[in-house]
Structure formats: C-alpha cells, structure tokens
DSSP file (Angstrom, degrees, kcal/mol; ACC not computed):
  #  RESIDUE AA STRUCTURE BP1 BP2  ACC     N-H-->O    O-->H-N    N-H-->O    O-->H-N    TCO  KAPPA ALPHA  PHI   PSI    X-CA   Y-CA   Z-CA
    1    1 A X              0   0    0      0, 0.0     2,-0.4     0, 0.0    10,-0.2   0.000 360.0 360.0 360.0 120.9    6.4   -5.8  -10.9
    2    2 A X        -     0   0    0      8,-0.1    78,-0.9     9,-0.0     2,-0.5  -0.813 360.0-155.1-112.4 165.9    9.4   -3.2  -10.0
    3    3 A X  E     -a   80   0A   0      6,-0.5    78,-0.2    -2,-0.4     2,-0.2  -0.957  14.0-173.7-136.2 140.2    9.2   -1.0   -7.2
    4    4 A X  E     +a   81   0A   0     76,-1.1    78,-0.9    -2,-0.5     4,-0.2  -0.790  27.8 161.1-129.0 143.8   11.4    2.6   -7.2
    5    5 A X  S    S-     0   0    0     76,-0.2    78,-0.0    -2,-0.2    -2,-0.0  -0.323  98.4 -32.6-159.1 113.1   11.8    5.1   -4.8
    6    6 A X  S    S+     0   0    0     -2,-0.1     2,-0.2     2,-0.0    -2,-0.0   0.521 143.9  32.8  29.0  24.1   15.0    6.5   -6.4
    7    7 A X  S    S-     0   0    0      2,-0.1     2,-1.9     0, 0.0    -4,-0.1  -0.683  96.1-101.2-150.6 144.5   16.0    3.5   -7.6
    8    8 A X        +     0   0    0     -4,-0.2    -4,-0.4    -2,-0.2     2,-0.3  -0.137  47.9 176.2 -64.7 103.3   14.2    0.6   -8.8
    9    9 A X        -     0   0    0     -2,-1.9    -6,-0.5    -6,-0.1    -2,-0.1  -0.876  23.2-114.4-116.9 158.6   13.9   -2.6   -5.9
   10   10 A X        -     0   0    0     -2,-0.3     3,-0.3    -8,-0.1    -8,-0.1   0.200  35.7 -95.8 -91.7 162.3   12.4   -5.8   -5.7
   11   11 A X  S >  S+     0   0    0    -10,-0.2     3,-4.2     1,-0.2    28,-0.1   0.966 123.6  56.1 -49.4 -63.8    9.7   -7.2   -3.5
   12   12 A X  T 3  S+     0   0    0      1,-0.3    -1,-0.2     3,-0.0    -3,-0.0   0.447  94.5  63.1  15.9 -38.9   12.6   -8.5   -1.2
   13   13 A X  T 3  S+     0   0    0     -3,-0.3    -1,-0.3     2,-0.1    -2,-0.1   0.553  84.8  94.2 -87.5 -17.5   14.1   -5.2   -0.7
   14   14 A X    <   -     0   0    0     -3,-4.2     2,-0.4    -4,-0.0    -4,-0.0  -0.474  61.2-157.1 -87.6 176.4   10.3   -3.7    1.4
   15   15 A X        -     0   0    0     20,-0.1    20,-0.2    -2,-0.1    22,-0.1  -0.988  30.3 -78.9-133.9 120.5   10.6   -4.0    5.0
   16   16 A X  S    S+     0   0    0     -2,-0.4    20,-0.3     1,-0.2    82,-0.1  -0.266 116.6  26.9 -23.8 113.4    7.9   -4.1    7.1
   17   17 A X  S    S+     0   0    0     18,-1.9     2,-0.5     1,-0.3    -1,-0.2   0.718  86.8 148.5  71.6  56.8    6.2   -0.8    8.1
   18   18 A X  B     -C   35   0B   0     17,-0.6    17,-1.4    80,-0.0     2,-1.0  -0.988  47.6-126.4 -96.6 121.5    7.4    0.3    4.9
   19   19 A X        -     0   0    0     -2,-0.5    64,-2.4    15,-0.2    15,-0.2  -0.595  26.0-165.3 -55.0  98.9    4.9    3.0    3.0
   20   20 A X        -     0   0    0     -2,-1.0    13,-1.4    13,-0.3     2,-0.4  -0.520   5.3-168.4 -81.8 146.0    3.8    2.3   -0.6
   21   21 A X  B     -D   32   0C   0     -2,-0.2    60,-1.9    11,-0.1     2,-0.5  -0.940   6.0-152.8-127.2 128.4    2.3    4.4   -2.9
   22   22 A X  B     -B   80   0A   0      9,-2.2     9,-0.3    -2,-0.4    58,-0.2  -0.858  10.6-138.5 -86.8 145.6    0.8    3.7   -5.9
   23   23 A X        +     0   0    0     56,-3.6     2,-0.3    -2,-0.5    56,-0.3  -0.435  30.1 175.0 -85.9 133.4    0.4    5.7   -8.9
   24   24 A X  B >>> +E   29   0D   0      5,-4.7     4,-2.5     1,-0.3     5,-1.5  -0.913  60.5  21.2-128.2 168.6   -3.1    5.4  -10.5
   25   25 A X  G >45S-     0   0    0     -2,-0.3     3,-1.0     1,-0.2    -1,-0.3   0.966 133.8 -56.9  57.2  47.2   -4.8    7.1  -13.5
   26   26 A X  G 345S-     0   0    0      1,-0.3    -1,-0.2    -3,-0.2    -3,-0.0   0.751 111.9 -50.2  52.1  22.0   -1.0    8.2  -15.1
   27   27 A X  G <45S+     0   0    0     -3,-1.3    -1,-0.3     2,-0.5    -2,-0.2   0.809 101.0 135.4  74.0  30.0   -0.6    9.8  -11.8
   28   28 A X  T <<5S-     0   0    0     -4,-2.5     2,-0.3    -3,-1.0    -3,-0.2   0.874  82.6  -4.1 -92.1 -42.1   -3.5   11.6  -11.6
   29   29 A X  B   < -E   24   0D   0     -5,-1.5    -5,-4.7    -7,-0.1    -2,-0.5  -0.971  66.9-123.2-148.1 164.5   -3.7   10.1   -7.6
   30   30 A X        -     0   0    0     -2,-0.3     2,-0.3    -7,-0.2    -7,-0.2  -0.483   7.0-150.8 -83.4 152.9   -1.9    7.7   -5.2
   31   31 A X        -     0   0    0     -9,-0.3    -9,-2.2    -2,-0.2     2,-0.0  -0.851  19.8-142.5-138.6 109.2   -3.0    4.9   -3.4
   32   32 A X  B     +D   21   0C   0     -2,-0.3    12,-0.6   -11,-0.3     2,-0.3  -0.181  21.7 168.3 -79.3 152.9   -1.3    4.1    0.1
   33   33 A X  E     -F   43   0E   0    -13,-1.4     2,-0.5    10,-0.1   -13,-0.3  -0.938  28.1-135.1-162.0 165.6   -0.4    0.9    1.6
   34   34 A X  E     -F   42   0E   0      8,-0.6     8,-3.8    -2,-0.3     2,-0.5  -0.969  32.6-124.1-138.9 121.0    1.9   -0.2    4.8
   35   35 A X  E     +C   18   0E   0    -17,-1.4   -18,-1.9    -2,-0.5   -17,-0.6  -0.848  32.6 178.5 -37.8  87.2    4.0   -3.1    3.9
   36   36 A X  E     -     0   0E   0     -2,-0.5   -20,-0.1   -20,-0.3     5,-0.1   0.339  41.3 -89.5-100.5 -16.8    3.3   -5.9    6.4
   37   37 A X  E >  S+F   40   0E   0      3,-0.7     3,-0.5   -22,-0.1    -1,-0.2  -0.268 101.7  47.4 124.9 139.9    5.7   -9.3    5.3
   38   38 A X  T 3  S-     0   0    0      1,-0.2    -1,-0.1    -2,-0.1     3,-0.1   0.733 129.6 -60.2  72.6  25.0    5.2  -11.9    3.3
   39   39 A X  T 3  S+     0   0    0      1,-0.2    32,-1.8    31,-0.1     2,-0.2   0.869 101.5 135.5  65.0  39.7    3.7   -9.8   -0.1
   40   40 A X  E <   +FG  37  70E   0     -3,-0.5    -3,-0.7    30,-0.2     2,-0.3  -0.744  33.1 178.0-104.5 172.3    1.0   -8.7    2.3
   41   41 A X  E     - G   0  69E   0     28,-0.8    28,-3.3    -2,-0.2     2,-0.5  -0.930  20.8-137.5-153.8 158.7   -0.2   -4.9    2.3
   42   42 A X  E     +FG  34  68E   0     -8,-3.8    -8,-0.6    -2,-0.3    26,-0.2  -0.962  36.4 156.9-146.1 130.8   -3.1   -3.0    4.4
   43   43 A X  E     -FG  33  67E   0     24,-2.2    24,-4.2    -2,-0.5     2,-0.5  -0.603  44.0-114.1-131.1 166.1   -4.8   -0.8    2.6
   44   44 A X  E     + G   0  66E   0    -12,-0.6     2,-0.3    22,-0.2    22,-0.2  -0.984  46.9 177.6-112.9 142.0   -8.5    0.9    2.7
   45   45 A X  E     - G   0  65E   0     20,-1.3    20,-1.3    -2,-0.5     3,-0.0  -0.975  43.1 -95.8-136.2 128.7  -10.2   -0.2    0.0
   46   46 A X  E     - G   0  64E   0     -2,-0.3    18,-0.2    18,-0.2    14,-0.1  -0.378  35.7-135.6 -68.1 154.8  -13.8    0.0   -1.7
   47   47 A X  S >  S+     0   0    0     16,-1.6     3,-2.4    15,-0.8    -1,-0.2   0.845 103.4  70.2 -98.3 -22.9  -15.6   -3.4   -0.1
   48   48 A X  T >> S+     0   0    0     14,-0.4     3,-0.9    11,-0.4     4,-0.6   0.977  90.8  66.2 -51.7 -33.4  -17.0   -3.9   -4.4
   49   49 A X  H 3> S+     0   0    0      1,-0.2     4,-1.1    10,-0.2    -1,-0.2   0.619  72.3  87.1 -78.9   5.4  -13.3   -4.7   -5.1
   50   50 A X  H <4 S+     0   0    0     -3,-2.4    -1,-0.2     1,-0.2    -2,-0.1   0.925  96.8  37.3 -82.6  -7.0  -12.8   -8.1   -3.1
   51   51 A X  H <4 S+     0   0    0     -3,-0.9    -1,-0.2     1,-0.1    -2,-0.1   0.852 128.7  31.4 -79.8 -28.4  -13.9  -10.2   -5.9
   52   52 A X  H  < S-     0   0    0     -4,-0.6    -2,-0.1     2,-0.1    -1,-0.1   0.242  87.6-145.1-119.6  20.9  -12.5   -8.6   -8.4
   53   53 A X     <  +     0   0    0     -4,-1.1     2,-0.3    -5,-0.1    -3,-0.1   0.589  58.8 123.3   6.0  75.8   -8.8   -6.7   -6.8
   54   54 A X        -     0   0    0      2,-0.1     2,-0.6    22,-0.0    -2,-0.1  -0.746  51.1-156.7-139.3 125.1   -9.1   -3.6   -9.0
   55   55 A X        +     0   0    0     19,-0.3     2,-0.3    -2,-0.3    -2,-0.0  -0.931  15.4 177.1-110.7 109.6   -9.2   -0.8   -6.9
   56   56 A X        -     0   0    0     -2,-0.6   -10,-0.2     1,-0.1    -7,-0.1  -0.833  34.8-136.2-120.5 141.0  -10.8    2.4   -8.4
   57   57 A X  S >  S+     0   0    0     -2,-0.3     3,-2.4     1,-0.2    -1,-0.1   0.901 108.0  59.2 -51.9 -54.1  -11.4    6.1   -6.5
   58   58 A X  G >  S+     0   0    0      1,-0.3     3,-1.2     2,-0.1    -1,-0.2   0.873  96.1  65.8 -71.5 -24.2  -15.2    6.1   -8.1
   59   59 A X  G >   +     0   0    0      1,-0.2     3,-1.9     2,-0.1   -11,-0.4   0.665  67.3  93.9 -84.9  24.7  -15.8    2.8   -6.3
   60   60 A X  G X   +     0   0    0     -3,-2.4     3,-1.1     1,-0.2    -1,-0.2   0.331  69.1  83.9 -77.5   3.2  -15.7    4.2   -2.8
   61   61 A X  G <  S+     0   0    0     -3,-1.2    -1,-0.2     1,-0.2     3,-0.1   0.731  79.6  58.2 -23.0 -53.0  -19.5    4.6   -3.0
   62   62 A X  G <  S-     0   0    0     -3,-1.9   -15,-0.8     1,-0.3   -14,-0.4  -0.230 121.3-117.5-106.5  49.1  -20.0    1.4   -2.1
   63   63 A X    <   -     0   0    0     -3,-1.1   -16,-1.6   -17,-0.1   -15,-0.4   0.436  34.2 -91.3  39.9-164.6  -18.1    2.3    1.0
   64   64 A X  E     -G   46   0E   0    -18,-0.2   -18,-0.2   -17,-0.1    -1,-0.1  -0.998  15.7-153.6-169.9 133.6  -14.8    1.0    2.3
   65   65 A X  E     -G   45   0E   0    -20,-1.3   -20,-1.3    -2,-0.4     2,-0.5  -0.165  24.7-132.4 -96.9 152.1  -12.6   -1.4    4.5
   66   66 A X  E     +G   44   0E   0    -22,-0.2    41,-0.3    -2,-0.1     2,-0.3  -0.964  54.3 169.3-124.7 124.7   -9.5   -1.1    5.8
   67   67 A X  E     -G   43   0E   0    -24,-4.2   -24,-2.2    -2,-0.5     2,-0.5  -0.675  43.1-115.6-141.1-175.8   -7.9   -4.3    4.7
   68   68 A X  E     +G   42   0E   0     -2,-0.3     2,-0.4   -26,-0.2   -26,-0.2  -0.865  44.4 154.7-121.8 121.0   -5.0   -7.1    4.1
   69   69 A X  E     -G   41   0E   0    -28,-3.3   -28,-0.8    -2,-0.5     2,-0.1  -0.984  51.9 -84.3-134.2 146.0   -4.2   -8.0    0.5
   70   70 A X  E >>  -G   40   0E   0     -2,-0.4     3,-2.2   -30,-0.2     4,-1.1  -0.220  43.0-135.8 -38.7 105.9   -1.4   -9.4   -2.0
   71   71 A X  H 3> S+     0   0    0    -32,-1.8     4,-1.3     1,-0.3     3,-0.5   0.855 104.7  57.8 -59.6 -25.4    0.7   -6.2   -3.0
   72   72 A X  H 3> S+     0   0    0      1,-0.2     4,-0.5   -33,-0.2    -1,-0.3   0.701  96.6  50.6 -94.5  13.4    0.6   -7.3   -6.2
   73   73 A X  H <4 S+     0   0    0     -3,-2.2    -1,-0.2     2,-0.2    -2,-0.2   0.458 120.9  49.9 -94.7   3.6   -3.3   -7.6   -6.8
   74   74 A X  H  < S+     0   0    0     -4,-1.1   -19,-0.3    -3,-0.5    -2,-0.2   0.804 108.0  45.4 -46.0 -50.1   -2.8   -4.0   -5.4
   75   75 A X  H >< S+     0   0    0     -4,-1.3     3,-2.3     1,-0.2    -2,-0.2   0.549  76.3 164.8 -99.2 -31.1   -0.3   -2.9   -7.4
   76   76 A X  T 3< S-     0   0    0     -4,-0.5    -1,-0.2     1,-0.2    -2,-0.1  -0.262  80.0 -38.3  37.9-119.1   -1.9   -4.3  -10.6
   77   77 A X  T 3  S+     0   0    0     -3,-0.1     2,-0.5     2,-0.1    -1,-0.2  -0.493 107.5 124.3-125.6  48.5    0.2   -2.3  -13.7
   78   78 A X  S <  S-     0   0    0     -3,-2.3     2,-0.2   -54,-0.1   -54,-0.1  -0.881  77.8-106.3-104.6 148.0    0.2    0.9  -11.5
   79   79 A X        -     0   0    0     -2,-0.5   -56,-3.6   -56,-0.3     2,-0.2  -0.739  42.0-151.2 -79.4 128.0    4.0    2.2  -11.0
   80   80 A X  E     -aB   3  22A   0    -78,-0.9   -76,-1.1   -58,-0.2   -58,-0.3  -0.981  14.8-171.1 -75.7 105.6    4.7    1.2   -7.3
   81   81 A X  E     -a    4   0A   0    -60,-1.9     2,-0.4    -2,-0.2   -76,-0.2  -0.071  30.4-127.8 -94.2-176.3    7.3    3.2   -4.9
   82   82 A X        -     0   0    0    -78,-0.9     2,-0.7   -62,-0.2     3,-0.2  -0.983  38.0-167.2-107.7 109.4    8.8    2.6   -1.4
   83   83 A X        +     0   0    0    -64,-2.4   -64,-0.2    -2,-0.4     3,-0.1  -0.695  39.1 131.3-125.8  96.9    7.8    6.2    0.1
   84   84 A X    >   +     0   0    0     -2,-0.7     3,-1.7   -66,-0.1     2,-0.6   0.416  22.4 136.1-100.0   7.6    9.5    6.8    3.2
   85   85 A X  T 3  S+     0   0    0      1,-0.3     4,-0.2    -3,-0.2    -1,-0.1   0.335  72.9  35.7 -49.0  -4.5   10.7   10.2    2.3
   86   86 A X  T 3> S+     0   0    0     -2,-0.6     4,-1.5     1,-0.2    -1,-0.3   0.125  72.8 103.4-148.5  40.7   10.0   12.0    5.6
   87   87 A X  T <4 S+     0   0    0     -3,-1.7     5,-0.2     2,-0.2    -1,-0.2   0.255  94.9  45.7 -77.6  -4.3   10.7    9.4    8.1
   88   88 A X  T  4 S+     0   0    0     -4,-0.2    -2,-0.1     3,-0.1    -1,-0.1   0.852 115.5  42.6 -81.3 -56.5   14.2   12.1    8.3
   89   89 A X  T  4 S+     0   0    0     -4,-0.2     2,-0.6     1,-0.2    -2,-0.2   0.977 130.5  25.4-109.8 -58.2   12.2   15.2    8.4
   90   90 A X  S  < S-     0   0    0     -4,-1.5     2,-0.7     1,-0.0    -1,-0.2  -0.720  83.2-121.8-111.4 128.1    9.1   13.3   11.4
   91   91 A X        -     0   0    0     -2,-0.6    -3,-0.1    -3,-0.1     2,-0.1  -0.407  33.0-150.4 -68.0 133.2   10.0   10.7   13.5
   92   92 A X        -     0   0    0     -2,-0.7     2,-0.4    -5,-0.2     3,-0.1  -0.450  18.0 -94.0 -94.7 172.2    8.0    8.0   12.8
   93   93 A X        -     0   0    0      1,-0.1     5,-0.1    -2,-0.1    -1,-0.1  -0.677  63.0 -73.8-101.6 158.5    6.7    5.2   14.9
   94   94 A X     >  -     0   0    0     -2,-0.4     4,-4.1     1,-0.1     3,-0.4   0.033  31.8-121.0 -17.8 114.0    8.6    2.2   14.9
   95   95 A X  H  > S+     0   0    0      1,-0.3     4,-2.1     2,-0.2    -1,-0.1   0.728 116.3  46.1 -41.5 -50.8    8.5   -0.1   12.0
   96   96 A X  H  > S+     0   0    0      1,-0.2     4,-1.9     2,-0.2    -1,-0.3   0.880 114.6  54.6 -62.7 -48.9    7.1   -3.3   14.4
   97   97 A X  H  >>S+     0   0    0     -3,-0.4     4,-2.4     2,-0.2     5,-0.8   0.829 106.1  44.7 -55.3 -33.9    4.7   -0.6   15.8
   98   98 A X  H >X5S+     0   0    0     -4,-4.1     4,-3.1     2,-0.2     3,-1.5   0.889 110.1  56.5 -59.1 -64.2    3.0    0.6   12.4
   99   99 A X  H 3X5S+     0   0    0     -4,-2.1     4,-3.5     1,-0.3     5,-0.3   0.884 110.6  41.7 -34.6 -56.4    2.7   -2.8   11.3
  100  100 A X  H 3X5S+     0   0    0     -4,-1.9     4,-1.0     1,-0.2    -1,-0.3   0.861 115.0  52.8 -69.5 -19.3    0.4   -3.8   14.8
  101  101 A X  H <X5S+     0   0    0     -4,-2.4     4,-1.2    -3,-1.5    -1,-0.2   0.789 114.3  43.9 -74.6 -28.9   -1.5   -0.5   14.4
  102  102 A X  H ><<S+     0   0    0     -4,-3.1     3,-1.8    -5,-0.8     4,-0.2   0.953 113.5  45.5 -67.9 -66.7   -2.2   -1.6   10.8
  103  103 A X  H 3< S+     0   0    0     -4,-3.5     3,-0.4    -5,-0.4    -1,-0.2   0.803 105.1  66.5 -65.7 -15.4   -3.1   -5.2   11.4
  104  104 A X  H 3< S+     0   0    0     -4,-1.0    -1,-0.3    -5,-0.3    -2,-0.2   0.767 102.3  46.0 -55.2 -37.1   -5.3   -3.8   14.3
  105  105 A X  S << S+     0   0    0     -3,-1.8    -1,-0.2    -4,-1.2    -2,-0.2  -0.085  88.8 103.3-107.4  30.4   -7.8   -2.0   11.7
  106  106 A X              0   0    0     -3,-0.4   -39,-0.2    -4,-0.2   -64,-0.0  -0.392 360.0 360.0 -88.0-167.1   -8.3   -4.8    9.1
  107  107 A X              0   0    0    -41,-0.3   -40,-0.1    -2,-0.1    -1,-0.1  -0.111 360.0 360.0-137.7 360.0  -11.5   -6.9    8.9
C-alpha cells in the first residue's frame, strides 16, 4: 500500500493526528480517517462492515460507528493520501489533541 500527498510515503512516514483520505469509486468520493499509531485509524463507518472491512457509502443504512481499525483493511486498493493541506491556511489543534478527541468517540 503507498500513500501520496505530493509524493508517495510509507506507513512509517504518518504521524499521529495525521488526516487520511481515501479515494473510493475512481474518486468519485473520499473517505476520512485520523491517523492514531501503530497502523491504527478512526474512522466512521457503516456498523455491516465489521465482519467483512469493506467500507461502502450505500451501506450507511444500516447506520454507523465512529471507530478504530487497521489503515490497511481501510485502505483496501483505494489510493490513500496524507491530507494536511490546510493545517497552514487554519490552525489546527494539536496533533496529541486530535488523536484524544478521536479515541474519545470510538466504541
């Protein structure tokens, strides 16, 4: 799995309270994630995907989680970024802080 955000970098390379996006559907939509350590991510998620880690739009039906998962049963074969692009433009809160706001709204 490579991960880009102008250049292509490794798992090794996110940082905690980094923002992923993945591209699903050729780009048709994104799917966000917060970078949490260890190959973890917390994501919101349809609650049909925990057997089966494919996360699809049309299953938000069966309503949705806000949760902690393996960035790559996330990631599947969708192109992953780093997208921090407007941590310049809005100050953002502290890396240590996203991460406890994050891990505060799992299940």
């Amino acid at each position: 799995m490579a991960f880009s955000s102008q250049r292509e970098i490794t798992l090794r390379d996110l940082e905690e309270g980094d923002l992923i996006e993945f591209y699903r559907a050729m780009g048709t939509f994104s799917h966000w994630a917060v970078y949490v350590g260890n190959g973890k991510v917390i994501h919101l998620s349809p609650n049909s995907d925990v057997a089966t880690g494919k996360f699809y739009l049309a299953d938000i039906k069966s309503g949705t989680s806000v949760r902690m998962d393996n960035i790559k049963t996330v990631a599947g074969d969708s192109t992953t970024y780093r997208n921090n692009e407007f941590d310049d433009e809005f100050r953002p809160y502290n890396k240590a802080e996203i991460v406890k706001r994050a891990k505060k709204e799992t299940w």
